[in-house]
Kinemage of the C-alpha trace (Angstrom):
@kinemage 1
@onewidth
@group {chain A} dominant
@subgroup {mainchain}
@vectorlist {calphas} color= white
{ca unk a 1} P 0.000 0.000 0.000
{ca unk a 2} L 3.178 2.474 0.341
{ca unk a 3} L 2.874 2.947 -3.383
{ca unk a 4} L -0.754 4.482 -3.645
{ca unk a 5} L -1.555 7.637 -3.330
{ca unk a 6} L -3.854 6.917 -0.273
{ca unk a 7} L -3.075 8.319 3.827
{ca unk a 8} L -3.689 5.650 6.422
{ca unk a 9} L -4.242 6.656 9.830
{ca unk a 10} L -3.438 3.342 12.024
{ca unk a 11} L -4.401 2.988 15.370
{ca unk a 12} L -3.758 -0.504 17.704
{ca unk a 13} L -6.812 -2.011 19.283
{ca unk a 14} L -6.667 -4.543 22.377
{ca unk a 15} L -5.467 -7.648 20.564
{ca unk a 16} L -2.703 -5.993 19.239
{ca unk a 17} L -0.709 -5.861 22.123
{ca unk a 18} L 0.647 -8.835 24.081
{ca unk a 19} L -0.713 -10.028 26.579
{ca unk a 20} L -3.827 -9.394 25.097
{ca unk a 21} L -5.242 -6.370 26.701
{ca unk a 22} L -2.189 -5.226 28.557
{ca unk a 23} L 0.168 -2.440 28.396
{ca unk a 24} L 2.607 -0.959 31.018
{ca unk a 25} L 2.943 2.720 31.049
{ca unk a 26} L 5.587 2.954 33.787
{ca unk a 27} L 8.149 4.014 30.939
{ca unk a 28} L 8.328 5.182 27.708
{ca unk a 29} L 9.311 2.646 24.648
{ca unk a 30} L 8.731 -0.514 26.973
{ca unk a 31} L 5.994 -2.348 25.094
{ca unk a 32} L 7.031 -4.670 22.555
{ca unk a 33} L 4.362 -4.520 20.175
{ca unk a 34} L 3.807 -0.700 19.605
{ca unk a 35} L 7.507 -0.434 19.243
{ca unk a 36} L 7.189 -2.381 16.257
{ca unk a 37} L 4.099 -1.373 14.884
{ca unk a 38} L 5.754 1.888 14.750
{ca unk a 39} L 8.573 0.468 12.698
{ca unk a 40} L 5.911 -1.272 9.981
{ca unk a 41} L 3.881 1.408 9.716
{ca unk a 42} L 7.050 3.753 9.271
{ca unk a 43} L 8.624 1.436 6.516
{ca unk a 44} L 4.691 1.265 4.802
{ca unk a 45} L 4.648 5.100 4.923
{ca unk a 46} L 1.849 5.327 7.005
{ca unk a 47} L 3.508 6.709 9.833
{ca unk a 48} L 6.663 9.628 9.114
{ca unk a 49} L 9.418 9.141 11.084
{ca unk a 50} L 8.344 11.759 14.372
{ca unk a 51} L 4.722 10.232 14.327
{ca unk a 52} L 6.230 6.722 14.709
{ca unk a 53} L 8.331 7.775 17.613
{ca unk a 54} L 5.839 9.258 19.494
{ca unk a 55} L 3.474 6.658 18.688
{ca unk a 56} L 6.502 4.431 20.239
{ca unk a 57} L 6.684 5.913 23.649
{ca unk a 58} L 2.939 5.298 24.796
{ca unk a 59} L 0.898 4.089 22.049
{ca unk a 60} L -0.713 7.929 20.447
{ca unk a 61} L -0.241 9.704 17.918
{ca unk a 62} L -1.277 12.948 15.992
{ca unk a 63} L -0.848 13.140 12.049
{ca unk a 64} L -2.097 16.292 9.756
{ca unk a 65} L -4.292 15.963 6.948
{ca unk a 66} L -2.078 16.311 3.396
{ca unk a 67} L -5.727 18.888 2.641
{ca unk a 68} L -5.210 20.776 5.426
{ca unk a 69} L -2.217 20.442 7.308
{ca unk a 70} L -4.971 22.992 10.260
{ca unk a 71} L -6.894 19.487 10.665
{ca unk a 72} L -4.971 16.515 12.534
{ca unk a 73} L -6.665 13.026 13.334
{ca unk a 74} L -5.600 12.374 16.707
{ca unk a 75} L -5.123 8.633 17.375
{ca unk a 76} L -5.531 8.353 21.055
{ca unk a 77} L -4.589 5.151 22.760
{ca unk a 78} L -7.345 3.111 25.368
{ca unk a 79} L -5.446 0.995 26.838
{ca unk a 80} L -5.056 3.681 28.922
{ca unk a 81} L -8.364 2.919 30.404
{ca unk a 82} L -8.963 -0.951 29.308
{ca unk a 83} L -10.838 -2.584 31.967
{ca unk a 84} L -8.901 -5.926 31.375
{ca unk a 85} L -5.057 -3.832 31.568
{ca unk a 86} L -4.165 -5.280 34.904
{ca unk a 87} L -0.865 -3.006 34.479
{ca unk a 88} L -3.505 0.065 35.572
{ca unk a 89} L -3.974 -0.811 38.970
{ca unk a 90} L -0.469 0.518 39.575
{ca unk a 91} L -0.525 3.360 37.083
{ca unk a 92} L -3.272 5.820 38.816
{ca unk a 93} L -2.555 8.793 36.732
{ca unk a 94} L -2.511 9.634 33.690
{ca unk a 95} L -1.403 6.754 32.499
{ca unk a 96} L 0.995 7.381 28.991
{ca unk a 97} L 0.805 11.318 30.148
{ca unk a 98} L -1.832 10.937 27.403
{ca unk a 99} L -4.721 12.824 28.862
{ca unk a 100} L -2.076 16.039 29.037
{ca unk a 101} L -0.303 15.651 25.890
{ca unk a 102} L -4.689 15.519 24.207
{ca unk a 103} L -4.985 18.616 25.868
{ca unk a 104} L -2.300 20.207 24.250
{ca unk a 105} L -3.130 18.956 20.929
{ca unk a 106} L -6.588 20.272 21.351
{ca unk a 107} L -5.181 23.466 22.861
{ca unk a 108} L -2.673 24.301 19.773
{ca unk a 109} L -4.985 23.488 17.381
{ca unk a 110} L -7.572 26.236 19.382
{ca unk a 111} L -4.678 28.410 19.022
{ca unk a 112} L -3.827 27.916 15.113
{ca unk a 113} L -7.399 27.756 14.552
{ca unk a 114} L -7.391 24.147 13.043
{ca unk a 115} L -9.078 21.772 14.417
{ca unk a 116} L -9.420 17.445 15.149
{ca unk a 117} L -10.575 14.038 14.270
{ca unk a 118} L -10.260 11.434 16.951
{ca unk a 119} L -9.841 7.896 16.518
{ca unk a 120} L -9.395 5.662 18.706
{ca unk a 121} L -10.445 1.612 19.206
{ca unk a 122} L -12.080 1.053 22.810
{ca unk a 123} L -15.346 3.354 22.759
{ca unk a 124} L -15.103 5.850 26.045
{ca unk a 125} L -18.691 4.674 27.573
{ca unk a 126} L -16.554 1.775 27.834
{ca unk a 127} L -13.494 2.600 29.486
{ca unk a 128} L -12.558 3.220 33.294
{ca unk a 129} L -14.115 6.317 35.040
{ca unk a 130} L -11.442 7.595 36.108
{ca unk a 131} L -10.205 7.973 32.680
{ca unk a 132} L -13.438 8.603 30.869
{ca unk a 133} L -14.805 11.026 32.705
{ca unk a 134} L -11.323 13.492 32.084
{ca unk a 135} L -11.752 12.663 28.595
{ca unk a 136} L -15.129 13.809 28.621
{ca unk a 137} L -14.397 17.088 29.438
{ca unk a 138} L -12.078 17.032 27.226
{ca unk a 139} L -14.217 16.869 24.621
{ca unk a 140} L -16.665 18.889 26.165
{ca unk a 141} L -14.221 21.770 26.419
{ca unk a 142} L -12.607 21.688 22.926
{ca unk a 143} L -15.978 21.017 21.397
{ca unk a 144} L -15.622 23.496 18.641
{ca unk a 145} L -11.766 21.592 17.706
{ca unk a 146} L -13.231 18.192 17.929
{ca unk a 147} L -15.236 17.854 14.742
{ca unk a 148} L -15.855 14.012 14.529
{ca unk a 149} L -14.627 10.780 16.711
{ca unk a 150} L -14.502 6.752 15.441
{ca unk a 151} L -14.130 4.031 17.289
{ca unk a 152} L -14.396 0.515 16.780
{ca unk a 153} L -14.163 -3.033 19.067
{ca unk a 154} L -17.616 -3.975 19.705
{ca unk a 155} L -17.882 -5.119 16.384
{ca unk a 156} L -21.304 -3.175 15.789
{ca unk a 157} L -22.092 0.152 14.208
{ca unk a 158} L -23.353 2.029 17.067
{ca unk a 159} L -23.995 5.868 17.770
{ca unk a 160} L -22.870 7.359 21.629
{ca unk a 161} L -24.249 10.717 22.183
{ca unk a 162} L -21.786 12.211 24.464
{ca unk a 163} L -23.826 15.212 26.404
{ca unk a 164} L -22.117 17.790 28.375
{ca unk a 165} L -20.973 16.705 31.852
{ca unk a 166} L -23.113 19.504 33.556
{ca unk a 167} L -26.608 19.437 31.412
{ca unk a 168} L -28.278 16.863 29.109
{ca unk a 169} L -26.978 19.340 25.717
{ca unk a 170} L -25.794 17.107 23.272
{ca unk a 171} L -22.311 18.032 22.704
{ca unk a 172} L -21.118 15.487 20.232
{ca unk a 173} L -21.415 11.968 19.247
{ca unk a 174} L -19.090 9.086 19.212
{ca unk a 175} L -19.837 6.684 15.621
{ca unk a 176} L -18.690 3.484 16.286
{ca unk a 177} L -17.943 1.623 13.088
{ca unk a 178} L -18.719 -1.682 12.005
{ca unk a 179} L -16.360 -4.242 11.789
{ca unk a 180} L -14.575 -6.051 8.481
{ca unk a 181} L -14.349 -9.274 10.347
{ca unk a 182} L -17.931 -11.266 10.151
{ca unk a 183} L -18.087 -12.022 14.009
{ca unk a 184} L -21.191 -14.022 15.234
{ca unk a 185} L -23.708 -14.289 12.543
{ca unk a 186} L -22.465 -10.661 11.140
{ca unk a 187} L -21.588 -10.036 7.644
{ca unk a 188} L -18.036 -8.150 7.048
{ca unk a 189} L -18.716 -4.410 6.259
{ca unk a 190} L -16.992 -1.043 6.146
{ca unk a 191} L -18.140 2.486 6.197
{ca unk a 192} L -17.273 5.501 3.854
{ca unk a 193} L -17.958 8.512 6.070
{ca unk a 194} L -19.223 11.964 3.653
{ca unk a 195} L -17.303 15.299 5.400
{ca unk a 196} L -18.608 18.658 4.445
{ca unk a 197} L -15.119 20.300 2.909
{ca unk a 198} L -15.225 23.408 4.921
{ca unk a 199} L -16.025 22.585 8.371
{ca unk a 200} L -15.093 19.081 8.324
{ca unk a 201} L -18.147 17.434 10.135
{ca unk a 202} L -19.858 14.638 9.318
{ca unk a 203} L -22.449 15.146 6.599
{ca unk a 204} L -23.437 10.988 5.934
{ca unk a 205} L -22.628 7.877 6.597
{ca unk a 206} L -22.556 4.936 3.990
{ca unk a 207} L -22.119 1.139 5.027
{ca unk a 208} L -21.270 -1.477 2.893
{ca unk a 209} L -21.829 -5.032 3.666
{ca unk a 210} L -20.142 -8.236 1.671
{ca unk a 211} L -23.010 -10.923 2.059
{ca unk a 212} L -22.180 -14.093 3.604
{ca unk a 213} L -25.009 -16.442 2.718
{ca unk a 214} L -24.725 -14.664 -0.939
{ca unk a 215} L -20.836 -15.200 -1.441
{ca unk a 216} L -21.051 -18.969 0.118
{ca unk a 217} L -23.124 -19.740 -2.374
{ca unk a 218} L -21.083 -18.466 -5.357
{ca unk a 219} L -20.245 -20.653 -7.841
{ca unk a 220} L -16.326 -21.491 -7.600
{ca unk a 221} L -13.847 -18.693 -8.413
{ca unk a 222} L -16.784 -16.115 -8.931
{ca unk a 223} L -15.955 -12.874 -7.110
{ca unk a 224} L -18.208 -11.954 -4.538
{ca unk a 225} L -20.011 -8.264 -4.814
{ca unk a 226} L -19.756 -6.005 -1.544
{ca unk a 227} L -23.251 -4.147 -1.852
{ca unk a 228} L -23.887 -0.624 0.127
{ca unk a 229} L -26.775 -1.746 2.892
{ca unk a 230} L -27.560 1.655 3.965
{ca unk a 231} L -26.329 5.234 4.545
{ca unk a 232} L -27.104 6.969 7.411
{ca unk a 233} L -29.754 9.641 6.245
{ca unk a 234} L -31.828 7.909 4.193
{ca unk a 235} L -32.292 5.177 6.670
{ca unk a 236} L -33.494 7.076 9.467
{ca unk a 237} L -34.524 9.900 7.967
{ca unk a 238} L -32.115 12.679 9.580
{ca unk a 239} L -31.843 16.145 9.124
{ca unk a 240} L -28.450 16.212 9.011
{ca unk a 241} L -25.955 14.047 11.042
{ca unk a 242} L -25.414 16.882 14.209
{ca unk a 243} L -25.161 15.837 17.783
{ca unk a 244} L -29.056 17.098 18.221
{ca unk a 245} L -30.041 14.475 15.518
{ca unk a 246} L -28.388 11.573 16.597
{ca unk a 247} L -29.499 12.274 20.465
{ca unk a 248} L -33.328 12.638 18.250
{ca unk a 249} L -33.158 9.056 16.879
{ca unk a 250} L -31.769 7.549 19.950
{ca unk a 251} L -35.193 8.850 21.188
{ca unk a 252} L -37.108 7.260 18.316
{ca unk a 253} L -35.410 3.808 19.015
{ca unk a 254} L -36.552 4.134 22.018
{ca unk a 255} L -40.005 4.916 20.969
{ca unk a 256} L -40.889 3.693 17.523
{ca unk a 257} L -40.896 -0.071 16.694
{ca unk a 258} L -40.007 0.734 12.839
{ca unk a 259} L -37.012 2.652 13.524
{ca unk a 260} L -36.012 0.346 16.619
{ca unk a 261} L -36.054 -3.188 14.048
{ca unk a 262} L -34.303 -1.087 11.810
{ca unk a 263} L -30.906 0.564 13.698
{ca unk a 264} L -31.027 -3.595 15.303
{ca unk a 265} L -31.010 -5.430 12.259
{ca unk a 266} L -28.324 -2.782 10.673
{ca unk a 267} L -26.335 -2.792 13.997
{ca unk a 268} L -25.443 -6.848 13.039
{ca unk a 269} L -25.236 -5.632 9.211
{ca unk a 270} L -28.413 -8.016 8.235
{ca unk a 271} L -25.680 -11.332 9.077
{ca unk a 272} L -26.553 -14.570 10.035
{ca unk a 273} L -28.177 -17.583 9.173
{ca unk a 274} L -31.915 -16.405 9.915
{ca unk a 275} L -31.450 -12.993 7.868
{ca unk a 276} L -34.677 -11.507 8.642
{ca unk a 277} L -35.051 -8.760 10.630
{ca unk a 278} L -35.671 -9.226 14.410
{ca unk a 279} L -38.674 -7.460 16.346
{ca unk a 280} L -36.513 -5.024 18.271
{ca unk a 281} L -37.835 -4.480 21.885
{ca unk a 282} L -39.163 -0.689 22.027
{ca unk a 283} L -38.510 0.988 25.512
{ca unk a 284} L -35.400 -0.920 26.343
{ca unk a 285} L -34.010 1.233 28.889
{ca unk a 286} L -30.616 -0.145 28.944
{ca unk a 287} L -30.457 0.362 24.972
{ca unk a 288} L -31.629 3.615 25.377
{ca unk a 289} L -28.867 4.472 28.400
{ca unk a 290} L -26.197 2.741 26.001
{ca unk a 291} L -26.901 4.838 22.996
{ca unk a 292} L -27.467 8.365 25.155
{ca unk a 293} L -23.941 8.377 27.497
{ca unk a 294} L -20.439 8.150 27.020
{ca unk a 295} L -19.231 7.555 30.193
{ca unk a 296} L -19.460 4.308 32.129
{ca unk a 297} L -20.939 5.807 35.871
{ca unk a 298} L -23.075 8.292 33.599
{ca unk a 299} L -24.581 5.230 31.716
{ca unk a 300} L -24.885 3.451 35.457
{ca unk a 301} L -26.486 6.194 36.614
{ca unk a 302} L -29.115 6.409 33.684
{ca unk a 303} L -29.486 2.975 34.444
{ca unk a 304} L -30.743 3.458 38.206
{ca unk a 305} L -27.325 1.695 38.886
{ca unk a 306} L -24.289 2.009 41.798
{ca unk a 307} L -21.619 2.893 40.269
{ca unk a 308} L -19.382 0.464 41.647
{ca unk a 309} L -21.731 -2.255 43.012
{ca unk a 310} L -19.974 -4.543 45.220
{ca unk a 311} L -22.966 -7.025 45.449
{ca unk a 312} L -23.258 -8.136 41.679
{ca unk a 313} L -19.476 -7.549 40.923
{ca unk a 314} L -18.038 -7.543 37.536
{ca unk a 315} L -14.355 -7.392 36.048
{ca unk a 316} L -14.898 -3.542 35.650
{ca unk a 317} L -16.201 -3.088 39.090
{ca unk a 318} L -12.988 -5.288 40.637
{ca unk a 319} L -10.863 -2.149 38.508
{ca unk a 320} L -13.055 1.098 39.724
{ca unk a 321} L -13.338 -0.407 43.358
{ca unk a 322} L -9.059 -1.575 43.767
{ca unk a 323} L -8.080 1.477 41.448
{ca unk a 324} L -10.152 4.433 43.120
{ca unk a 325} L -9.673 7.604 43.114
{ca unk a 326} L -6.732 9.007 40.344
{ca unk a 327} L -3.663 9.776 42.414
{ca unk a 328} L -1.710 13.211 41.775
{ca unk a 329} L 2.030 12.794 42.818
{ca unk a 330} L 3.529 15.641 41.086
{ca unk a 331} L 5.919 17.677 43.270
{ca unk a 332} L 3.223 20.866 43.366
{ca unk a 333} L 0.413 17.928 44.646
{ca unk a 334} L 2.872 17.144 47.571
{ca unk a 335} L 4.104 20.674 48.177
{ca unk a 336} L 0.450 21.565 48.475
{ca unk a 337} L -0.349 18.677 51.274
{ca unk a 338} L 2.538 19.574 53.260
């Protein structure tokens, strides 16, 4: 791919990192995998040579657009807040420095008047509190810099409305893109995402689906066809793709069998063996809590939930109650308690 005129923004998920799910941010350049990743994706031109050593120390990157060198995707790195990184109950701040080093991305690019793409692979509603909820505000403060954010690993396409910390304004929204692996009883897809060329924010989404049951069928060494299955505004009938739109068919799943079917069967891209479309249940509260927060207490707490729950424990719940609070050990944090 180094020979086509094409820019590839790379980002590692979970699996890519050995153990599975783990990373130590005690020190710079100690993780085996990134530090080669960085090398491939230097050699395949994906990376230049001071992206791939930042992306080296912790795992993060940012990387200008060859359009507008203003505009910078900002890969941002969640292992920092992985529920399953056992390496995080020692590292209770800011793990990677990459909280500060985002907030002087987003901070320049206020300053030069450019302005941000985020992708990452771990959504935020499903990352550590501790983490998420300084990432939220984040986003909540640079707002106006942040003009669209992808994420991936659940293998569905999903929508996150991420609200403002201190109101229920919808602030944003976090797409999270279908997967090009089938799954269980998913057909492979991708998505093409349509940007308006001045302001850079999302104007559709289309998402193609290769057809499983179709292409096993096939006779042999006929090419299977990879077919759009919907795009975003025609399917649910949006006004535009804006954080007040998405939050309004969240609602409507909620609400409206039709649409509710309709976001569940495209969610699993129409896969499996039984391809017709399920009977969505309307008034799911949990669905509705999923699609409306980005942050894992704020979705508890739409759910009437504890936030950490010591009777029904989970793996996430061991993390929030044994990591607690964030600790700050700077020199200025101990000055201050003395």
């Amino acid at each position: 791919m180094k020979d086509l005129d094409i820019d590839v923004f790379p980002i590692q998920g979970n699996h890519d990192t050995w153990p599975v799910n783990v990373q130590d941010f005690s020190a710079p350049n100690i993780n085996y995998a990134i530090n080669h990743y960085a090398g491939a994706w230097t050699a395949d031109n994906w990376l230049s040579a001071d992206e791939a050593t930042e992306f080296a120390k912790w795992g993060y990157y940012s990387k200008p657009f060859r359009f507008n060198p203003k505009g910078r995707v900002i890969g941002v790195n969640m292992q920092t807040c992985n529920n399953m990184n056992w390496w995080l109950l020692d590292q209770r701040k800011d793990p990677g420095h990459q909280l500060e080093w985002l907030e002087s991305e987003l901070a320049k690019l206020e300053k030069d008047g450019g302005f941000a793409q985020i992708m990452a692979h771990i959504p935020p509603a499903e990352c550590l509190h501790q983490f998420g909820l300084r990432y939220k505000s984040l986003m909540e403060r640079y707002q106006h810099i942040v003009r669209f954010s992808s994420m991936g690993h659940t293998h569905d396409e999903d929508i996150n409305v991420v609200r403002a910390i201190n109101s229920t304004q919808p602030i944003g929204f976090n797409f999270i893109t279908p997967s090009g692996t089938s799954g269980d009883n998913m057909n492979p897809s991708f998505t093409v995402i349509d940007f308006d060329e001045e302001y850079m924010v999302p104007v559709n989404t289309h998402t193609y689906i290769l057809d499983l049951n179709e292409a096993n069928a096939l006779p042999k060494g006929e090419a299977p066809v990879w077919r759009e299955q919907h795009d975003m505004i025609k399917e649910y009938n949006l006004k535009d793709m804006s954080p007040s739109s998405m939050l309004d068919l969240t609602e409507r799943i909620y609400s409206d069998q039709e649409t509710a079917s309709q976001y569940a069967w495209n969610r699993i891209r129409r896969g499996g063996v039984d391809t017709a479309r399920p009977v969505a249940k309307v008034r799911d509260a949990v669905q509705r809590c999923y699609l409306q927060a980005s942050e894992a207490f704020e979705r508890k707490e739409c759910e009437g939930k504890k936030p950490i729950d010591l009777e029904h424990p989970d793996l996430t719940t061991f993390f929030e109650y044994a990591i607690g609070n964030w600790v700050d050990i700077s020199p200025a944090a101990v000055e201050a308690e003395l």
